[in-house]
Residue, then its C-alpha position, 0 to 999 in steps of 0.5 A: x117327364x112321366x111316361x103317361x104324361x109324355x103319351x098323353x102330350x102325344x096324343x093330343x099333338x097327334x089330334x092338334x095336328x090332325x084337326x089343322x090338317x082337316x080344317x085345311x081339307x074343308x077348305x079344299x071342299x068348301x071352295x070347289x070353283x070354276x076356271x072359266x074367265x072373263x072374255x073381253x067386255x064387249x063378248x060378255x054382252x052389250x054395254x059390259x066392260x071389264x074392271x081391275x080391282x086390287x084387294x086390301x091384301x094385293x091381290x089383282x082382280x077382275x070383275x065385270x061391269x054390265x050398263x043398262x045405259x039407263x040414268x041414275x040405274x039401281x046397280x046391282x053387285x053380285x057374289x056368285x055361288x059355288x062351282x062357278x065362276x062370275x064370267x058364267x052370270x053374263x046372261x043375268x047381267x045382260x036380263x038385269x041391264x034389258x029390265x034397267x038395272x046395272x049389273x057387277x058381277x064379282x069375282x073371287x080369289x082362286x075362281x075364274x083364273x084369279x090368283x090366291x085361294x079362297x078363305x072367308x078372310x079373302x073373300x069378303x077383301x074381294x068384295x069389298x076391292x070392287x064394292x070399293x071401285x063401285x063407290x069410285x065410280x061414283x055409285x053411292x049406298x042408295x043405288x047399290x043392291x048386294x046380291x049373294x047367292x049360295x056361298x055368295x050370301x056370306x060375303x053380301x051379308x057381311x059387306x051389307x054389315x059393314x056398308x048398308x046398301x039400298x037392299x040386300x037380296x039373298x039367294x039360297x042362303x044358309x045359317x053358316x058354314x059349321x051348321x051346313x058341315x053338320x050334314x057331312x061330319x055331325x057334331x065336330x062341324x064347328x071344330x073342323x069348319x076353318x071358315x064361318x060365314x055365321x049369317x044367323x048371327x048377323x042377319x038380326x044385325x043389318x040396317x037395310x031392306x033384306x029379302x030372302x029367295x029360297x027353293x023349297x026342294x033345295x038337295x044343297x042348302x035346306x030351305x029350312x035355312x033360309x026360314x030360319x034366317x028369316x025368323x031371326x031378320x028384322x022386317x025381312x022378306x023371305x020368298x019360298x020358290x015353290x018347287x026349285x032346287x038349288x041350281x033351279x032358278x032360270x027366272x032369277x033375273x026376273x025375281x030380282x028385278x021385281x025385288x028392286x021394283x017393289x023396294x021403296x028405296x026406288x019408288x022413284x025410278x019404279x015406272x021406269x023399271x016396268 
């Protein structure tokens, strides 16, 4: 072999390996979780209960079940964000039950003491465990609202892709995983991204009612992002939350119960959600 051959073979090995090794460390970054678990059921709030649920892939966990004791409820399944885990949104679960609305709260691989680590892959086998036990439970598409917020829209979106639900509701989301790299690594985002949660190109895609709520000084996902989702959706509402941040939301029990009201596909039960 050539001597410039052999070097050059290098070379490109070296760069192969250091790109493996950088996608391994984004996905360091891109999950940084909680370790706070679920309590027992009746400590997280009234009405709450715990479920086990087990993955395409084997993996045992958990996420919780708060009851609005209200009949035919609308339920909400929820994907929280990042730096936190499910057992952290007990408060909200406990508002959206007062207001009428049950309320599942997921949890993924490697946040709240689970076991695995977190991958786009893994994440969204999470979802889908307790979407399933959700259906074994006898709740149908019609009464179920997939609620992602941050890192969670990306598993709400893919899973409202695969099982449209009555409504999606998405909170500070972004485009995808490669454009919100671009902000720390510039052009080689894509390269370096192990995980995409591409929700521009899917969004155009979904068959359900979708509304989009976006702080408009969000310092961690542009607000830019959710306009952009918003253009590129088909019927899609987008609320701009003048003024918040990121982790600025302290009515969001609020805007999403008055997400569910306003939707037709519970004009039904509307006066007994008021």
């Amino acid at each position: 072999m050539p001597a410039k051959l052999g070097t050059a073979l290098s070379l490109l090995a070296l760069l192969a390996g250091l790109v493996f090794l950088l996608r391994l460390f984004s996905r360091f970054v891109a999950y940084p979780g909680s370790r706070v678990a679920f309590p027992a059921g009746e400590r997280l709030g009234p009405g709450a209960r715990i479920l086990d649920v087990t993955t395409s892939d084997g993996l045992a966990l958990k996420a919780a079940w708060v009851s609005s004791a209200v009949p035919q409820a609308p339920v909400v399944v929820y994907f929280h964000g990042n730096a936190e885990s499910a057992a952290q949104n007990g408060p909200l679960a406990v508002l959206l039950a007062a207001g009428g609305v049950d309320a599942v709260l997921a949890e993924y691989r490697g946040y709240g003491g689970m076991p695995g680590r977190p991958s786009e892959t893994g994440l969204v086998a999470d979802g889908a465990a307790v979407l399933g036990a959700v259906r074994a439970a006898g709740i149908p598409p019609g009464r179920t609202v997939l609620v992602g917020r941050s890192l969670g829209t990306g598993v709400a979106v893919e899973l409202a892709r695969l099982s449209p639900p009555a409504l999606l509701i998405l909170i500070s989301p972004y485009t995808s995983f490669a454009d919100l790299g671009r902000g720390l690594v510039g052009p080689l985002a894509p390269l370096l991204t192990a995980d995409r949660f591409d929700n521009l190109s899917k969004i155009g895609t979904l068959a359900c009612p979708v509304a989009i709520l976006h702080g408009t000084r969000d310092e961690v996902v542009p607000f830019g992002m959710g306009e952009r989702l918003a253009r590129a959706g088909k019927g899609l509402r987008f609320v701009p939350l003048e003024g918040r941040g990121h982790n600025d939301i302290p009515d969001l029990a609020a805007l999403l119960l008055a997400e569910i009201r306003r939707s037709d596909s519970f004009a039904s039960g509307r006066q007994r959600l008021e």
